[in-house]
C-alpha positions as CSV (number, residue, x, y, z in Angstrom):
1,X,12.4,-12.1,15.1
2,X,9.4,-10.7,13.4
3,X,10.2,-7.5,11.3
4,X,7.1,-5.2,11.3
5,X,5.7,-4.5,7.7
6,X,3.1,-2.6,6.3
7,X,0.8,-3.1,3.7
8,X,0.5,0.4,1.0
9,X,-2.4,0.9,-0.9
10,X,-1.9,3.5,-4.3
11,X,-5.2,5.0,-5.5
12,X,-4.3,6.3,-8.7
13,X,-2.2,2.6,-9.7
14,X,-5.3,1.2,-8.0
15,X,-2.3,-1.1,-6.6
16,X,-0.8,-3.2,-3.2
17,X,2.5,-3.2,-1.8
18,X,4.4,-4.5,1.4
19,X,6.9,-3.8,2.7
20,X,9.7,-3.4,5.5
21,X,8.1,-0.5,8.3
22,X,11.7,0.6,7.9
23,X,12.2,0.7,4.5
24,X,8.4,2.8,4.1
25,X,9.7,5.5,6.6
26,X,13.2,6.2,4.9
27,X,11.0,6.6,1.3
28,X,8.9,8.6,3.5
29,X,11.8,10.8,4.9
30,X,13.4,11.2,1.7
31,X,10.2,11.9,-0.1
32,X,10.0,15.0,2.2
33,X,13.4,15.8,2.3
34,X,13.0,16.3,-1.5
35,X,9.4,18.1,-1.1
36,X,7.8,15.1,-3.2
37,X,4.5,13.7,-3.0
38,X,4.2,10.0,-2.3
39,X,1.2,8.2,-3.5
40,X,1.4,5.0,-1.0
41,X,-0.7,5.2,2.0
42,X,-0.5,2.6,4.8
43,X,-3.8,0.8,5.6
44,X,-2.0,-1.9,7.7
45,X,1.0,-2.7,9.7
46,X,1.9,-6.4,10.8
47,X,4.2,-9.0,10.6
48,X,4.7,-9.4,6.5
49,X,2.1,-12.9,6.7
50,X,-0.6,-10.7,8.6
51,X,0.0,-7.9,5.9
52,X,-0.6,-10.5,2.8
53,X,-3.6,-11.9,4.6
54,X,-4.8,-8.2,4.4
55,X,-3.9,-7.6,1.3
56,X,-6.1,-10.8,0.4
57,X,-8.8,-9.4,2.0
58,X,-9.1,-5.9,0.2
59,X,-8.5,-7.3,-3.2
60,X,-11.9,-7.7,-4.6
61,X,-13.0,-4.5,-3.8
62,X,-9.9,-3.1,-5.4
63,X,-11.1,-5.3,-8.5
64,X,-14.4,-3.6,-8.2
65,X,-13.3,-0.4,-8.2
66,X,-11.0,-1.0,-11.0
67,X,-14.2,-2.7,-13.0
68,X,-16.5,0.4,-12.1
69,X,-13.9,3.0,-13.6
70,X,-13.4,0.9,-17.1
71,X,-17.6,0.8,-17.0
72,X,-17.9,4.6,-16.6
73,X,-14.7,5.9,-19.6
């Protein structure tokens, strides 16, 4: 069986993560339980090969982005 994943994008670490759907929502659950911000964001959800094959594909811009911000401090 295929366990659904997601792939979580972080603006501010400019940074990728996947992980378990499961596993996202109880951070998520506890994050509110504790009245906590949460950084991740989901920008895919897939079996964990589809969400690296995403990941592969949003990596350069994510390089770009992080070149642009070094160019402009």
């Amino acid at each position: 069986m295929n366990t659904a994943h997601v792939l979580l994008w972080s603006q501010s670490q400019c940074a990728l993560h996947i992980e378990p759907v499961a596993d996202m929502l109880s951070e998520n659950r506890q994050a509110y339980a504790d009245d906590r911000r949460m950084d991740y964001v989901p920008i895919y959800i897939g079996v964990e090969a589809d969400c690296r094959l995403a990941a592969d594909s949003v990596r350069a811009t994510m390089h770009a982005r992080q070149d642009a911000r070094r160019d402009h401090q």
